[in-house]
C-alpha positions in Angstrom: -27.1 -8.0 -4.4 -23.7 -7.1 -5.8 -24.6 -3.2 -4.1 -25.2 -4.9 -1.2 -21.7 -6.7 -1.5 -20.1 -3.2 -2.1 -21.8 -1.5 0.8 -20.2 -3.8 3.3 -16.8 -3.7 1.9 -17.2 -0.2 2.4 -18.4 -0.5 6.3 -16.1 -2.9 6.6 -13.4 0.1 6.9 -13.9 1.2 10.5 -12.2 5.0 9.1 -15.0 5.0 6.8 -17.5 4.2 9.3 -16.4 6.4 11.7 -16.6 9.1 9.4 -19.7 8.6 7.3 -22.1 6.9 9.9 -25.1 6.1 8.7 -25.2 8.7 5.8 -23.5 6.0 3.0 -26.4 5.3 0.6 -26.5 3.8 -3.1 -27.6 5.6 -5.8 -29.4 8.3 -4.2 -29.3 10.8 -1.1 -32.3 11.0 1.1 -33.4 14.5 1.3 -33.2 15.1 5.1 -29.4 13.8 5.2 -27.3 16.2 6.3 -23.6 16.6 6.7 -20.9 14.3 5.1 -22.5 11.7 2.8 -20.8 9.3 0.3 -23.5 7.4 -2.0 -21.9 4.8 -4.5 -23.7 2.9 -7.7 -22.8 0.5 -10.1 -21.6 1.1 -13.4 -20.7 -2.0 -14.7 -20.3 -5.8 -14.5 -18.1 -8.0 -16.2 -18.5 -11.2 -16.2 -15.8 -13.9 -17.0 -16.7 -17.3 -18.3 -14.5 -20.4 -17.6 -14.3 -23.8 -18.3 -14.3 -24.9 -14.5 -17.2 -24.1 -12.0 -15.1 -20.6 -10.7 -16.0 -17.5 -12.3 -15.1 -14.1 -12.0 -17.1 -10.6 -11.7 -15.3 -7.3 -12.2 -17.4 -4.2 -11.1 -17.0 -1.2 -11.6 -18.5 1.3 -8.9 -19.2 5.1 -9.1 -18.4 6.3 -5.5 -19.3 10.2 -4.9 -18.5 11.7 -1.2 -19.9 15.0 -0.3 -18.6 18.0 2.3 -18.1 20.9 2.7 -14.3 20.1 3.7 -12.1 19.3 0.8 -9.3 17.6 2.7 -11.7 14.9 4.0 -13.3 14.5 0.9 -9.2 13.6 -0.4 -8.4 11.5 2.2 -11.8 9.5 2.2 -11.6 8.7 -1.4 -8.1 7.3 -0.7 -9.8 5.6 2.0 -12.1 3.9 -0.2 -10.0 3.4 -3.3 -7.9 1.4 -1.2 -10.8 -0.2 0.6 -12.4 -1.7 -2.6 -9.6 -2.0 -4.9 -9.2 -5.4 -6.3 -10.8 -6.8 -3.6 -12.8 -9.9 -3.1 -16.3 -11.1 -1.7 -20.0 -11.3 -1.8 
């Protein structure tokens, strides 16, 4: 549920898309995948109790991008740092 969340946050970058594809996976890469390939998990979830109904859920997300090109692999983890940093959904 919450990796689905992540995984559209992540889509929802049209650079990200356009770079990745299809080939953006949790947890694990499928062995036939090649070329670039980002996977992400979760690492933790936080949750915050309040008094009214609204709660909040920090997550923390391991995101790992793979190529052979080290420039993209830079400027696709700014890409998605800035993509998923403090951001908000479902």
């Amino acid at each position: 549920m919450i990796g689905d969340a992540v995984l559209a946050m992540i889509k929802s970058n049209a650079a990200i898309t356009a770079a990745f594809g299809d080939r953006i996976f949790p947890v694990i890469i499928p062995q036939e995948v090649k070329g670039n390939v980002m996977i992400f998990g979760v690492k933790s979830i936080e949750v915050e109790h309040s008094k009214n109904a609204s709660h909040l859920n920090a997550v923390e997300v391991d995101i790992h991008i793979y190529s052979k090109d080290y420039v993209f692999v830079q400027s696709q983890c700014r890409a998605t740092r800035s993509t998923l940093n403090k951001n908000k959904g479902t």
